[in-house]
C-alpha positions as CSV (number, residue, x, y, z in Angstrom):
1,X,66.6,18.1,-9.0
2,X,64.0,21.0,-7.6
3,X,64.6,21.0,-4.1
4,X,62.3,22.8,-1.6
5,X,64.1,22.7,1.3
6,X,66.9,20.4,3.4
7,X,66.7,20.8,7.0
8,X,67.7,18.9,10.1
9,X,64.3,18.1,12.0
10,X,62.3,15.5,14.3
11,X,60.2,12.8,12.3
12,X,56.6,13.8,13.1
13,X,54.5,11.5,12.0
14,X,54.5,7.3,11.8
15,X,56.8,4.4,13.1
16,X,59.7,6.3,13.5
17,X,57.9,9.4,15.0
18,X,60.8,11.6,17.3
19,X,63.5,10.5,15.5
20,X,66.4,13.1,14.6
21,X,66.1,13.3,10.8
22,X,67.5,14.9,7.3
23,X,64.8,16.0,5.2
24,X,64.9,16.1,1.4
25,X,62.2,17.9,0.3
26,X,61.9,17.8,-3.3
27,X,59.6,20.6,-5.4
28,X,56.9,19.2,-7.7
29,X,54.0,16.6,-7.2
30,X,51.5,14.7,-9.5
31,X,48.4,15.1,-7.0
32,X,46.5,18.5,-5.9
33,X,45.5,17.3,-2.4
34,X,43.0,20.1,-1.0
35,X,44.3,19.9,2.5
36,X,48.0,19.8,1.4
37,X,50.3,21.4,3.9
38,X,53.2,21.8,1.6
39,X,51.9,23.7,-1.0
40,X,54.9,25.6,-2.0
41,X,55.9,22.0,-3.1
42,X,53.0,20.7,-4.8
43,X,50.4,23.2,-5.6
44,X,53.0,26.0,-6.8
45,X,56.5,23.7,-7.0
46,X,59.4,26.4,-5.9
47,X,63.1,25.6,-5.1
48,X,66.4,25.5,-6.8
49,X,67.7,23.0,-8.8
50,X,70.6,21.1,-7.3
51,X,72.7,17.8,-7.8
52,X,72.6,14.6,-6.3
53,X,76.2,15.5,-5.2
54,X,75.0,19.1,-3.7
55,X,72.4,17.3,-1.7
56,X,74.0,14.6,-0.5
57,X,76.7,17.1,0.6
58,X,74.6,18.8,2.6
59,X,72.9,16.0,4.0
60,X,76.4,14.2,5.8
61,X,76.7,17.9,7.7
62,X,74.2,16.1,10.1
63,X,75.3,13.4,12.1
64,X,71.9,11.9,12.0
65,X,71.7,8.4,10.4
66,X,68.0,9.1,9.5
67,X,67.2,10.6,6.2
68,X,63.4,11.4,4.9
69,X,63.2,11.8,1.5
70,X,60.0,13.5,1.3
71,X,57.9,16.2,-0.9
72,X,55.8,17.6,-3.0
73,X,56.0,13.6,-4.4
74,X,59.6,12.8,-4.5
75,X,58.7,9.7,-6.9
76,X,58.6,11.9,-9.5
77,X,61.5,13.8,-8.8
78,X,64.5,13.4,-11.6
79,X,67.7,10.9,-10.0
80,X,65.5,10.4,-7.1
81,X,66.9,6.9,-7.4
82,X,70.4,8.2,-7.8
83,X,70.0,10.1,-4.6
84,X,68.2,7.4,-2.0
85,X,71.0,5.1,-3.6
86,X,74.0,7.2,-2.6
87,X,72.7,7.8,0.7
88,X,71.7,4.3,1.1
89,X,76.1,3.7,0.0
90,X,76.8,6.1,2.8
91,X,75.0,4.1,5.3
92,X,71.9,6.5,5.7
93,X,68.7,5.1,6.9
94,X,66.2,5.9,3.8
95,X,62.6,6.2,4.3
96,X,60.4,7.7,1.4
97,X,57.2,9.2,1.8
98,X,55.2,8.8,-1.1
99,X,51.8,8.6,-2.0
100,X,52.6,5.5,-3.6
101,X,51.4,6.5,-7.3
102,X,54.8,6.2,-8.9
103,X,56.5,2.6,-8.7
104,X,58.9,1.7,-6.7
105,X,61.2,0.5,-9.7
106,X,64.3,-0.6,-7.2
107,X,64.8,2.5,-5.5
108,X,67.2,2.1,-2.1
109,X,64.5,2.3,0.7
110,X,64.8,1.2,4.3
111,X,61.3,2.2,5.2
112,X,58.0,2.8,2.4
113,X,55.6,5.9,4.0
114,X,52.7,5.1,2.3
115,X,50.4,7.8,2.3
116,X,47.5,6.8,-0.6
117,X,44.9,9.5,-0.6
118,X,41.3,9.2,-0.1
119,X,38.1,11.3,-1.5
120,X,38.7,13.7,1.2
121,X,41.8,15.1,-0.5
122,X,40.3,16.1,-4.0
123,X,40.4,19.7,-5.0
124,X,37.2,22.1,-5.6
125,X,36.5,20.7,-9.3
126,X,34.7,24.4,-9.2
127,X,38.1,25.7,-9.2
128,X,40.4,23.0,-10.5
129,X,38.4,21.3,-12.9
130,X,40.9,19.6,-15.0
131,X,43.5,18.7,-11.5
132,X,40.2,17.2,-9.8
133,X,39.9,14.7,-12.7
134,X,43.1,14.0,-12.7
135,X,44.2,13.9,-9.1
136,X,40.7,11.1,-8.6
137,X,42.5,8.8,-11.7
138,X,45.8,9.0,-10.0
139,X,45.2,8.9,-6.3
140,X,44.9,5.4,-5.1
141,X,47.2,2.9,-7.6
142,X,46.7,-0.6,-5.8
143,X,48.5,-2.6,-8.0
144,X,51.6,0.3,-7.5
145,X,51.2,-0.1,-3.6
146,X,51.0,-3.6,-3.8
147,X,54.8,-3.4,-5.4
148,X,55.7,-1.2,-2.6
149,X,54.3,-3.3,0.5
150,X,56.0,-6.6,-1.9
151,X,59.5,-4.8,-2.1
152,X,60.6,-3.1,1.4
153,X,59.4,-2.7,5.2
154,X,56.7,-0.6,5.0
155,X,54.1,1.7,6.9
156,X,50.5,2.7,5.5
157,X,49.3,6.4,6.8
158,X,46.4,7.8,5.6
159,X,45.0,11.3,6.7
160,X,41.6,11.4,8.6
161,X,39.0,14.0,7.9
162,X,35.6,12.2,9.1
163,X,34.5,9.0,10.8
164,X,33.4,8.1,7.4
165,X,37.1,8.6,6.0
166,X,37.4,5.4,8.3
167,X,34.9,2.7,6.1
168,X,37.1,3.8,3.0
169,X,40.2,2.9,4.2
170,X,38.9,-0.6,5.3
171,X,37.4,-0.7,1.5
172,X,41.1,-0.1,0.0
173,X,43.2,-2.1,2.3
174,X,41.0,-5.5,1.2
175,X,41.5,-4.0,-2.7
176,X,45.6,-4.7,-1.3
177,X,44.5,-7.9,-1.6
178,X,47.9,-8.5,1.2
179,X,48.1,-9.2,4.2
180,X,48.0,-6.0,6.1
181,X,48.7,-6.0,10.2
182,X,45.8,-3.6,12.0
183,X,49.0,-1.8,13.5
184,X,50.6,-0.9,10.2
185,X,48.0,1.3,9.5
186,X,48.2,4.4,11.3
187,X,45.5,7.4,11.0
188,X,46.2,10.8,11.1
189,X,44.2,13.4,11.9
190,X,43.9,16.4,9.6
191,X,44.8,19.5,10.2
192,X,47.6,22.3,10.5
193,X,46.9,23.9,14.1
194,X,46.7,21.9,17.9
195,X,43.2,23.2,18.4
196,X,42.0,21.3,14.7
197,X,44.4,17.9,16.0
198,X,42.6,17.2,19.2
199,X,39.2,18.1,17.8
200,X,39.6,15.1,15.5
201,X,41.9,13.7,17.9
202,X,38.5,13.0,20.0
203,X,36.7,10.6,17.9
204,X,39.3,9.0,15.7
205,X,41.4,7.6,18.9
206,X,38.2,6.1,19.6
207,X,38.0,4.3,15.9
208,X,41.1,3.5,16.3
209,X,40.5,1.7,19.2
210,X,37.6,0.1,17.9
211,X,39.1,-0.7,14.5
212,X,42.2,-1.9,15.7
213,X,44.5,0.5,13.5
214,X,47.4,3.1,15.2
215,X,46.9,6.5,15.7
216,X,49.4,8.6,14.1
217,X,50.2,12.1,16.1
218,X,51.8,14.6,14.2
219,X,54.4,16.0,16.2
220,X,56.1,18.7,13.8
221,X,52.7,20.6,14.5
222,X,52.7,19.8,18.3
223,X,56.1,21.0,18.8
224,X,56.9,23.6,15.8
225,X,53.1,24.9,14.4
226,X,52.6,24.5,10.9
227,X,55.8,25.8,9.3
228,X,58.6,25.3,6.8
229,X,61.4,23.4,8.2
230,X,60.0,21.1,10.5
């Protein structure tokens, strides 16, 4: 497996938000996401390849029960399902942030991030002509998430850009056709510095409010700025 990084953190966004954690964070993804804060695993994959054994390794050298197995999109990530079930053996709680294009197909998971991505994320056809049409024919699989939110205990996040970001999200949640609780759906406002956070942070608390969703924080760029390893 291409493997960004593994580092020993606190989980910054969602449910478990300030929770001592393991990240995983595998190299490659299937979406271009303009606004991707990772890009040295998605836009330009980089890493070394490693074994499940290798990871996993390095992984128990934390006492930490939590482990995030994150990316890049690490659905699409060779014995991804070899890995979350080993660490799932070794009593590891397993949460998997995905964008939640790439079915589930059994993989160990204690806790499904969902992070589908909305119009706001597609990249500059001007400049990526051929990922912009195929990031918009990937990016929201409702059928796919469906089997997700059907299989494990399970959180929806979706990154905010605009108010308007909000009326799409209540457009793809009744597409679930599921029941989804107002509280398992948590917006997070986009951005990569404090200053850009609280601007948003202004108006979408507010929707949230109104809307009756959760705001999401996100506390890696609170406590740490936008870096690798955090």
């Amino acid at each position: 497996m291409l493997i960004s990084e593994i580092f020993y953190s606190l989980q910054g966004e969602g449910e478990l938000s300030g929770v001592p954690s393991v990240f995983v964070r595998t190299s490659g993804c299937n979406l271009r996401c303009t606004w991707c804060d990772t890009p040295y695993a998605s836009w330009q994959p980089e890493g070394t390849l490693r074994t499940v054994g290798d990871i996993v390794a390095e992984v128990v050298r934390h006492s930490a029960p939590h482990v995030v197995l994150t990316g890049g999109e690490p659905m699409v990530a060779p014995e991804i399902r070899d890995l979350a079930g080993e660490l799932k053996r070794l009593g590891r709680h397993v949460t998997i942030e995905t964008a939640g294009t790439v079915a589930p197909g059994g993989i160990a998971c204690d806790l499904a991030s969902l992070s589908p991505k909305l119009l706001n994320s597609a990249p500059d056809p001007r400049q990526h002509t051929a990922w912009r049409r195929k990031h918009e024919a990937l990016r929201w699989q409702p059928r796919i998430v469906r089997e997700w939110l059907d299989a494990y205990p399970w959180q929806l996040k979706f990154v905010v850009t605009q108010p308007a970001d909000v009326d799409e999200i209540e457009g793809m949640l009744a597409q679930l056709q599921r029941d989804v609780p107002r509280p398992k759906v948590l917006l997070m406002p986009e951005g990569t510095t404090v200053a850009a956070l609280r601007e948003r942070a202004a108006w979408l608390s507010d929707l949230c409010k109104q809307r009756g969703f959760r705001y999401a924080p996100r506390l890696q760029i609170e406590l740490y700025g936008n870096k690798r390893g955090t």
